[in-house]
C-alpha positions in Angstrom: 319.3 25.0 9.3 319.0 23.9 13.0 321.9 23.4 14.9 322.1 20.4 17.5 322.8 21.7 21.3 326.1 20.4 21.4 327.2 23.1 18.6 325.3 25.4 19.6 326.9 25.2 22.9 329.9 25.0 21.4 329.9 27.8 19.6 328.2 30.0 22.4 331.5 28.8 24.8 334.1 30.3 22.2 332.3 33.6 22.4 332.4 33.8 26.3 336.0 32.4 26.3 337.3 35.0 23.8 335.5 38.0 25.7 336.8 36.6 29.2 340.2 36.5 27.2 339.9 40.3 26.0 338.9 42.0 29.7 341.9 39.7 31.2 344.6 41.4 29.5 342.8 44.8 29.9 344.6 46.4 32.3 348.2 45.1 31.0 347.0 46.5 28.1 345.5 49.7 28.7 349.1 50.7 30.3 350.4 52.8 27.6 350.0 53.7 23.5 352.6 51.3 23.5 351.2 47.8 24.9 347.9 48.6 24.0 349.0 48.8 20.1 352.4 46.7 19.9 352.1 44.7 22.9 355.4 46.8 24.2 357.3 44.8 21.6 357.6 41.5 23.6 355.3 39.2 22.2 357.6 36.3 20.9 358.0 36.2 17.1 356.0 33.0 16.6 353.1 33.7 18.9 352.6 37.1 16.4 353.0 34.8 13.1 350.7 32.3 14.3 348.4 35.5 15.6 349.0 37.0 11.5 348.2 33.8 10.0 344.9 33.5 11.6 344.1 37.3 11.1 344.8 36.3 7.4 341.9 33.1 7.4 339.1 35.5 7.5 335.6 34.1 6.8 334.6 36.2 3.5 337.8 35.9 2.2 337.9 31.9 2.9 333.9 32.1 0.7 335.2 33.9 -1.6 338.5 31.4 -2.3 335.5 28.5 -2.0 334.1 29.6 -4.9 337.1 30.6 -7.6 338.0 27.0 -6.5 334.6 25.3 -7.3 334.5 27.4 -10.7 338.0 27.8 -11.8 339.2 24.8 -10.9 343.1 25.1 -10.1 343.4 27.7 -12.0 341.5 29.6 -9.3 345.0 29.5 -7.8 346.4 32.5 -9.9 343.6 34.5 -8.6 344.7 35.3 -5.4 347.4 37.4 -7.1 345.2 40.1 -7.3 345.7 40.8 -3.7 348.2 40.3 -4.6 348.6 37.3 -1.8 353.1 37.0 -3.0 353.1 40.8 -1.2 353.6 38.3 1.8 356.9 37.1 0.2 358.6 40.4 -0.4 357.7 41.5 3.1 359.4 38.5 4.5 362.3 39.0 2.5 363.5 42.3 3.5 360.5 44.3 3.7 359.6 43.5 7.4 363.6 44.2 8.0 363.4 47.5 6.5 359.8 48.4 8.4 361.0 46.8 11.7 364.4 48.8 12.4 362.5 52.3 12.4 360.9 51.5 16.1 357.7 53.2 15.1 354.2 52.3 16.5 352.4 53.1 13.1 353.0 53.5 9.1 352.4 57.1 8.7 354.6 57.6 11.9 357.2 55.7 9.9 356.6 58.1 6.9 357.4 60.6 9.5 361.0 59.2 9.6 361.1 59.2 5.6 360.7 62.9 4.8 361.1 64.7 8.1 358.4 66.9 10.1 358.2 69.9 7.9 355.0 70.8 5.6 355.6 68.3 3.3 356.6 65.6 5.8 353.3 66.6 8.0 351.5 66.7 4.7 352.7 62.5 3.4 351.6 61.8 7.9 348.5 63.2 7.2 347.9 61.7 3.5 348.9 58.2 4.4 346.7 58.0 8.2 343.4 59.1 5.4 344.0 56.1 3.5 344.4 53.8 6.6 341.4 54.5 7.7 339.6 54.9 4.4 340.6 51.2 4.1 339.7 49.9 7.2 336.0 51.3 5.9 336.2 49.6 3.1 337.3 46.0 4.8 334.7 46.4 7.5 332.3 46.5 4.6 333.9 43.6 3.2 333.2 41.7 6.5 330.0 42.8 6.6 328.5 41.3 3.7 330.6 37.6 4.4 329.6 37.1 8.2 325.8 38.3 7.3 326.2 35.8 4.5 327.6 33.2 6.3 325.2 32.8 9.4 322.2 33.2 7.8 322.4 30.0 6.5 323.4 28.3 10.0 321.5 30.1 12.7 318.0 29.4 12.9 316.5 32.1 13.8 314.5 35.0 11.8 316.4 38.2 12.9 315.1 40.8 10.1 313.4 43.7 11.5 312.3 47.1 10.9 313.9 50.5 13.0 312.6 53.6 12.0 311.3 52.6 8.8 314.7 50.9 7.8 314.2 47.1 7.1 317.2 45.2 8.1 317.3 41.8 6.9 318.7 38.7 9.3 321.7 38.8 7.2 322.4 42.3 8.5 321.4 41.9 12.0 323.7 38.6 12.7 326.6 41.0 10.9 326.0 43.7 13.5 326.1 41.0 16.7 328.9 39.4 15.5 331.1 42.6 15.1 329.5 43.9 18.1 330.7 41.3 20.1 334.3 41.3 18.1 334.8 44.7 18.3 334.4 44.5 23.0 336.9 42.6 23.4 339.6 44.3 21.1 338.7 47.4 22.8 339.2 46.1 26.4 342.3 43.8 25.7 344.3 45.9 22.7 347.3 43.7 21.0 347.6 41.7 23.7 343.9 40.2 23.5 344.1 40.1 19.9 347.3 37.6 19.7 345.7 35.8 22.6 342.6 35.1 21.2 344.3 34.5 17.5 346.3 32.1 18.2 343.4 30.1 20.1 341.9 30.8 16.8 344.6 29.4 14.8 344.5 26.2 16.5 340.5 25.8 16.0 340.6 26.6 13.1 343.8 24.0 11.8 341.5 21.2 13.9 338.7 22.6 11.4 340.9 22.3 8.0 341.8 18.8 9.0 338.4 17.6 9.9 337.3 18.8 6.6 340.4 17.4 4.7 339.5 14.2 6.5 335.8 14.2 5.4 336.8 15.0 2.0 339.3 12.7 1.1 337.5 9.3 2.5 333.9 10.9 0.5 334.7 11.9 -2.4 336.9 9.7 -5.2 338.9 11.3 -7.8 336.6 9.7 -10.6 333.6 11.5 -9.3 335.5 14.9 -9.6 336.7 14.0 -12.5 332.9 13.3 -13.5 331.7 16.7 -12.1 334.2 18.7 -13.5 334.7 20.3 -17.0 338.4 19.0 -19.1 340.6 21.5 -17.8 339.1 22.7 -14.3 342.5 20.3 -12.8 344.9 21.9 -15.0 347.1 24.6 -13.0 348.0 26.1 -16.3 346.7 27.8 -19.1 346.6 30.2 -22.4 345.4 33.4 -23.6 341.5 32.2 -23.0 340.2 30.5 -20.0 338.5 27.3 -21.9 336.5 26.3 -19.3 333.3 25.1 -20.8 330.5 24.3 -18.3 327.7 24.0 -20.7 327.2 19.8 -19.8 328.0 20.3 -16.0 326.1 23.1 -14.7 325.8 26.2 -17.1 325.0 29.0 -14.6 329.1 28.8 -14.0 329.2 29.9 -17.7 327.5 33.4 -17.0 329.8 33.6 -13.5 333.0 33.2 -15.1 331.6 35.9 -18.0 330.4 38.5 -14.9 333.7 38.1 -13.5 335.5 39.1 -16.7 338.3 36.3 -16.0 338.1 34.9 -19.3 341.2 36.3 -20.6 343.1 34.5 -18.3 346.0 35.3 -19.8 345.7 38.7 -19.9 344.5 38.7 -16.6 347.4 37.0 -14.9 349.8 39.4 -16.8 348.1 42.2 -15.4 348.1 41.1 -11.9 352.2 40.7 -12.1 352.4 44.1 -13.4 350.1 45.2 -10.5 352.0 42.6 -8.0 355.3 44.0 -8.4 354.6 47.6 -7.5 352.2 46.4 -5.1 354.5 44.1 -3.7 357.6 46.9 -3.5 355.1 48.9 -1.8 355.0 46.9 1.3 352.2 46.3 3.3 349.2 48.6 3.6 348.6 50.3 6.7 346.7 47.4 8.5 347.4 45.0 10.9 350.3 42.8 8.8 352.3 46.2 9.4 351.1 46.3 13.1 352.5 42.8 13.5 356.0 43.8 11.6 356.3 46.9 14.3 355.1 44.7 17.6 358.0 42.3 16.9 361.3 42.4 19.0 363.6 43.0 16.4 364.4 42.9 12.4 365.4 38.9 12.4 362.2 38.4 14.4 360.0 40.3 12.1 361.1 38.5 9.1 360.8 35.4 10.7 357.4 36.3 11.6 356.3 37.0 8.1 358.0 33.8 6.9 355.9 31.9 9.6 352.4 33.4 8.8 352.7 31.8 5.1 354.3 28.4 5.9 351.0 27.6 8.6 348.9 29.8 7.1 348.6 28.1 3.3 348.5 24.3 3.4 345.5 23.9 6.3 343.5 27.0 4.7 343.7 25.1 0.8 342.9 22.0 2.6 339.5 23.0 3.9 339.0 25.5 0.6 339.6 21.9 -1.5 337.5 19.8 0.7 334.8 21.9 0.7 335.2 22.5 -2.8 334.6 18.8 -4.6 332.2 18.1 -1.8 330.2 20.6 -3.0 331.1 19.8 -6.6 330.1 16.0 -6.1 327.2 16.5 -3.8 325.6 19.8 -4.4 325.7 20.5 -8.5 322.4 18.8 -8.6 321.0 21.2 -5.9 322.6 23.9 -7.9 321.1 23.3 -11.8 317.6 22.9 -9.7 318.0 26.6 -9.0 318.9 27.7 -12.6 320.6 31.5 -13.1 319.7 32.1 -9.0 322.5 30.8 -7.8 324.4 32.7 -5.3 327.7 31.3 -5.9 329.1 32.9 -2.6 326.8 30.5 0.1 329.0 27.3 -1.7 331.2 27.3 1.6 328.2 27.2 3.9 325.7 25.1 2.1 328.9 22.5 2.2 329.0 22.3 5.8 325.3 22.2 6.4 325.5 19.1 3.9 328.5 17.3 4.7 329.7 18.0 8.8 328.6 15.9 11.3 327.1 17.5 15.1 329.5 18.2 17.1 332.5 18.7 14.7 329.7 21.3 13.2 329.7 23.2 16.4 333.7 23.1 16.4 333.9 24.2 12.2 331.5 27.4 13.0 333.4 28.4 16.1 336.9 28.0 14.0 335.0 30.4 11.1 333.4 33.0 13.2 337.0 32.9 14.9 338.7 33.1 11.8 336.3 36.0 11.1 336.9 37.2 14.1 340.1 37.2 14.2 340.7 39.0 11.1 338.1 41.8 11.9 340.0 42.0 15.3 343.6 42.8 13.9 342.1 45.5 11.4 340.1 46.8 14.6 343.3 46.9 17.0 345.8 48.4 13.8 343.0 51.7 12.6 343.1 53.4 16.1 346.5 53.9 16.2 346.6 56.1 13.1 343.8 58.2 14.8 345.4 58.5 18.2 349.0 58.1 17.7 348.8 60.2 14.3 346.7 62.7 14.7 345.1 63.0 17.7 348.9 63.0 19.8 350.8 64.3 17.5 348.5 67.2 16.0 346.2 68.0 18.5 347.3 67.0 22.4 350.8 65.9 22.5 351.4 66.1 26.2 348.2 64.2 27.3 348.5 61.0 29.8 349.1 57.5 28.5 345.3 56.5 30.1 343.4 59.7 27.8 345.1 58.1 24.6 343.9 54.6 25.6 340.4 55.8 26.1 340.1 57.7 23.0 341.4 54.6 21.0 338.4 53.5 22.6 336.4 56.0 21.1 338.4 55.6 17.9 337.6 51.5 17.4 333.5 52.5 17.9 333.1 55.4 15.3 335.0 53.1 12.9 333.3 50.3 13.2 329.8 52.2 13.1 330.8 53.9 9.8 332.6 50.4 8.8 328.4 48.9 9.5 327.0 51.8 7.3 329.3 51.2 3.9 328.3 47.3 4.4 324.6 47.9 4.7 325.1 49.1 1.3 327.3 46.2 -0.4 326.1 43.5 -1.5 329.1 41.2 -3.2 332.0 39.8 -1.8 333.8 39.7 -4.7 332.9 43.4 -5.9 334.3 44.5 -2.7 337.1 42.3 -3.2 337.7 43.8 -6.8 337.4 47.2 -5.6 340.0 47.1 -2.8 342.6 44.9 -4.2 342.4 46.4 -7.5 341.4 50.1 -7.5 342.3 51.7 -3.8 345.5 49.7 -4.0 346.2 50.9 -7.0 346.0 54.1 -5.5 348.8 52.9 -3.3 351.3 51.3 -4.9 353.2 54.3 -7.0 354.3 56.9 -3.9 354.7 53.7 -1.8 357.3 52.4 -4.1 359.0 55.5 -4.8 359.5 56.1 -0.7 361.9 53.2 -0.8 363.9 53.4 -3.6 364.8 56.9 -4.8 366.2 59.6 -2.7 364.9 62.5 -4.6 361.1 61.6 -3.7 360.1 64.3 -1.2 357.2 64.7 1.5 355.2 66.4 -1.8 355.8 64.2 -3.9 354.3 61.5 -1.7 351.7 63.5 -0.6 350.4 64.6 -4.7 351.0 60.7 -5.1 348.6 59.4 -2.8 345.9 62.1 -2.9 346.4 61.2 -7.1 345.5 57.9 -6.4 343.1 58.1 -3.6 341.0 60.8 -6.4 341.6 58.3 -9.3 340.8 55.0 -7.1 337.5 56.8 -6.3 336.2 58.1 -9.9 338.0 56.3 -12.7 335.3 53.2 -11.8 333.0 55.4 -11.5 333.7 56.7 -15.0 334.5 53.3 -16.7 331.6 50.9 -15.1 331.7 48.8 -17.1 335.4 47.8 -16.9 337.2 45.0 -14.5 338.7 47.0 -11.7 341.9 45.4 -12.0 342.3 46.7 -16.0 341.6 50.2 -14.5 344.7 49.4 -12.2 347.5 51.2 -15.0 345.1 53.9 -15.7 345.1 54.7 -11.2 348.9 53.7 -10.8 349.4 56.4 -13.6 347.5 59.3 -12.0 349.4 58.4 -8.6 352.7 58.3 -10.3 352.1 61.8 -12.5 351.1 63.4 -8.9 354.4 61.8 -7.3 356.9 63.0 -10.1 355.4 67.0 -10.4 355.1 67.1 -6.6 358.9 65.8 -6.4 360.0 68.4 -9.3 358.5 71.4 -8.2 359.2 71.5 -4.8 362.8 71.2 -3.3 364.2 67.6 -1.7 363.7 66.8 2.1 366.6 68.0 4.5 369.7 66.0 4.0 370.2 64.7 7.6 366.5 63.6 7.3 367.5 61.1 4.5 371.0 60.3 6.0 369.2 59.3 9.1 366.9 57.4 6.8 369.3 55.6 4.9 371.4 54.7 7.7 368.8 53.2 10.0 366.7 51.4 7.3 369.2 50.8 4.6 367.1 49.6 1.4 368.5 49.1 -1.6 367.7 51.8 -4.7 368.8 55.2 -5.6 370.4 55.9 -3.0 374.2 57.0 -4.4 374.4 60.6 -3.4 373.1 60.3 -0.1 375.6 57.4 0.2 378.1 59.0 -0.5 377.2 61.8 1.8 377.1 59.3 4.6 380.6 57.6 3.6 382.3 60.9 3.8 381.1 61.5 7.6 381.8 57.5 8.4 383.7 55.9 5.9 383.5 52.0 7.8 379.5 52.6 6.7 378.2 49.6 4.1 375.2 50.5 2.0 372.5 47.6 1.3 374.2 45.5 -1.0 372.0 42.4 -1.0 369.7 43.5 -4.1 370.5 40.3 -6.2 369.7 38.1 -3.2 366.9 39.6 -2.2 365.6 39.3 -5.8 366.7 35.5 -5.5 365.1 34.8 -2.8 361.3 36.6 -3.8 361.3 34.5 -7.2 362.1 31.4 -5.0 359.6 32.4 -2.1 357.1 32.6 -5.0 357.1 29.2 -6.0 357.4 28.0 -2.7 354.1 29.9 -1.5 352.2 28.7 -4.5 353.6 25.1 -3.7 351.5 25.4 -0.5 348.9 26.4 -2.3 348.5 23.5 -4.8 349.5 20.7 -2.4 346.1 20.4 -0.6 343.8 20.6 -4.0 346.3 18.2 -5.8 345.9 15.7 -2.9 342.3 15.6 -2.7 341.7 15.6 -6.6 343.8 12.3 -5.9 346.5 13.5 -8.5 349.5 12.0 -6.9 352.0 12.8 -9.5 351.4 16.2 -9.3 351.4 16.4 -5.3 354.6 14.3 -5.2 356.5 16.8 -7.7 355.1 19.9 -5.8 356.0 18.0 -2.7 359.7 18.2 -4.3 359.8 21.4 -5.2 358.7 22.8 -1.9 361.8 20.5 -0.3 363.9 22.6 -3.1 362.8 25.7 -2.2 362.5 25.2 1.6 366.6 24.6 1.2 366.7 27.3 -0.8 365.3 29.6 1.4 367.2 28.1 4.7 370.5 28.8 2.8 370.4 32.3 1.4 367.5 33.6 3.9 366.7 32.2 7.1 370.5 31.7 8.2 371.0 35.2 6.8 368.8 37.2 9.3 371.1 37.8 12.3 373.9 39.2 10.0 
């Protein structure tokens, strides 16, 4: 593909704008630990949910929700859960709350606050700062193989080379330039560059999503989706099986839907809410969703924030994933059964703007992906240094050393991530095995200590500690073992090795100090097994009220559910022109929007 001059130059001004951004904000933010990580906690609330909801667009992930769409249909809806993307909901309920009031810079600093700063404490720091940054690895990866992907097909030019003997195809060089240039300016201009720069994203990238809305819904008819499309693909819901035949449309999508194992849908879906919940509970990994949670101002703020990233985050990002979609459906199937089996399912979103956007808007679309790309790659880059510097390096290693030597070494921290981050991508080669692998197996490794730190009092340092390395080991081999098996089906056999290390660590060593988990309880306040501690409390301050919202909170998850999957279905519904079903999830959202004013929003300050 050739690009006209007026994209080209349009794309080449985002990159100098967001670099000029980054060294800007460099000195503010190379101050202190503290600005160059949270932005010294005074970045307003809706500047940081804007900032989340563009981290959250990333480019592989927007390909990836491209393609479920143009196979699945609206089913591909459900899909998503494996993240699973409703984790979003429980944190803006009282998750963020609960993270926010510990005025922590990090997650394994907050575990630090959970089970004290004795052996087992140090030993649940050190655990939980491993799987940060063994995730970071594994979503730097992840980006890896989506950028290459993507601007292969758009830039012109032939990068592949050979260094040292080691052929690296174009794909992999325009990976490496793009993150090279991502990963400058996070380093210069910390948190502070990062929110800049993300919510300039944001706004290109909501110009983008209408544009291609636009384009979408003035091209394409519903009759000639309806045409393109197998009987079911515009059905939202379903049965046991799948029953999504696309013998007499394009049969290649036949042996896609059979790779990805998706054909139990039933099965599948029930799996992913078994998954979700603990998941969910968990809170949020170690990334940069909890790095926005911490940077807020206060607990109100923080929820707020959450509730903000999904409410501008879901409607424009469906829009452009729908229009897209039936473009490509309409226009490009007969492109498709040309190539027969060869079809790389995963270049649908890229092949559909080298089809169907016009010069100039072209230009602004590829700026608004590499920024969503960008941006994403950005907040994962700004969030993993702070568990190397703040968690090991200060606290185990030199705890008295100025503000500027902790700055630098975060410095040094971003570029040895990122270079190892490079290495696992150079040897990936799907989006959606990488996807499978991290929502499914090292989240699964997650999920059971993660769930028990909240909710029972009894869980010690150990326990945590046996718990995570349990499901770290399992999230590792148990693929390994079973090949041949979905990742996300290996998910009870990983939660069940974390939760086996979690209960015999707990048992067999004795519970964390009691003013440890009174100082917990009465500064974070979840709801759970928390009687004896309680009580322990109450007899020191008897005017002290434990958490008693468990019912609301529950409430308001179900109804935050439907709501986010409202947001979801909106877009696709109105541009497979089925009004009825728009206008009734149009209602519903109103319902649940109410809803959610009534017994959440005007509930924060309290």
């Amino acid at each position: 593909m050739h690009l006209h001059p007026i994209d080209i130059g349009i794309i080449l001004l985002y990159l100098a704008l967001t670099i000029a951004l980054g060294f800007w904000v460099s000195k503010r933010a190379s101050s202190s630990l503290s600005s160059y990580f949270l932005g010294d906690n005074s970045i307003k609330w809706y500047y940081l949910g804007l900032s989340n909801a563009s981290g959250m667009f990333d480019i592989s992930g927007t390909m990836w929700t491209v393609t479920i769409l143009f196979v699945y249909g609206l089913k591909s809806a459900w899909i998503p859960w494996l993240w699973p993307v409703w984790n979003q909901v429980f944190v803006m309920v009282f998750l963020a709350i609960w993270l926010r009031r510990s005025n922590v810079m990090t997650g394994a600093e907050w575990v630090t606050t959970r089970f004290g700063d004795k052996l087992g404490g140090r030993l649940s720091h050190i655990i939980i700062t491993v799987f940060a940054i063994i995730s970071v690895f594994g979503f730097i990866a992840y980006f890896f193989v989506g950028i290459g992907k993507f601007a292969t097909i758009f830039f012109p030019w032939d990068l592949s080379t050979n260094i040292a003997g080691f052929q690296l195809s174009s794909e992999q060089v325009y990976a490496f330039l793009i993150i090279a240039i991502t990963t400058l300016y996070v380093i210069k201009g910390g948190m502070y560059s990062v929110v800049i720069t993300e919510v300039i994203q944001f706004v290109i990238m909501t110009i983008s999503c209408l544009v291609i809305g636009y384009i979408a819904f003035t091209q394409v008819s519903g009759a000639q989706i309806a045409e393109a499309v197998p009987p079911g693909w515009d059905q939202l819901f379903f049965g046991w099986e799948l029953n999504l035949d696309w013998s007499n449309h394009l049969a290649s999508v036949n042996t896609k839907i059979e790779q990805d194992g998706f054909e139990m849908i039933g099965y599948l879906v029930m799996m992913m809410i078994f998954k979700g919940m603990f998941a969910s509970l968990a809170g949020p990994v170690p990334s940069y969703d909890m790095q926005r949670v911490l940077s807020t101002r206060s607990p109100a703020e923080a929820a707020k924030m959450s509730g903000l990233t999904m409410l501008v985050l879901y409607a424009p990002r469906y829009l452009m994933v729908a229009g897209f979609a039936v473009l490509a459906l309409v226009y490009l199937t007969p492109e498709f059964q040309a190539m027969g089996a060869a079809i790389d399912f995963e270049t649908v979103l890229p092949l559909a703007i080298e089809r169907f956007v016009p010069v100039g808007f072209q230009g602004l679309l590829l700026a608004g992906l590499l920024a969503a790309f960008m941006g994403t790659f950005a907040a994962f880059i700004n969030a993993a240094p702070a568990y190397i510097v703040n968690d090991l390096y200060k606290k185990y290693i030199r705890p008295d050393a100025p503000q500027k030597t902790y700055v630098r070494f975060s410095y040094l921290s971003s570029l040895v991530l990122v270079i190892i981050g490079i290495i696992a991508g150079f040897f990936a080669d799907s989006i959606n095995g990488l996807t499978l692998w991290i929502t499914s197996a090292l989240y699964g490794g997650y999920a059971a200590a993660n769930v028990l730190k909240w909710i029972w009092w009894r869980f010690n340092g150990y326990g945590y500690f046996f718990g995570m390395l349990g499901g770290l080991l399992a999230s590792t081999f148990v693929p390994q073992l079973m090949p041949d098996v979905i990742d996300i089906y290996l998910f009870p056999i990983i939660l069940g090795v974390s939760f086996l290390g979690c209960i015999l660590g707990t048992f067999l060593t004795p519970p964390d100090e009691e003013e440890v988990l009174k100082n917990f309880y009465r500064n974070t306040r979840p709801w759970g097994f928390w009687n004896p501690i309680i009580k322990k409390i109450q007899a020191d301050d008897p005017d002290f009220v434990p958490n008693q919202d468990f019912r609301r909170d529950c409430f308001n998850v179900l109804v935050g559910i439907v709501w986010q999957m409202c947001l979801v279905v909106m877009p696709v519904y109105l541009l497979i022109r089925n009004t009825g079903a728009f206008l009734l999830c149009l209602a519903i959202f109103a319902v649940t929007t109410y809803l959610l004013k009534i017994y959440w929003y005007d509930k924060l300050e309290a």
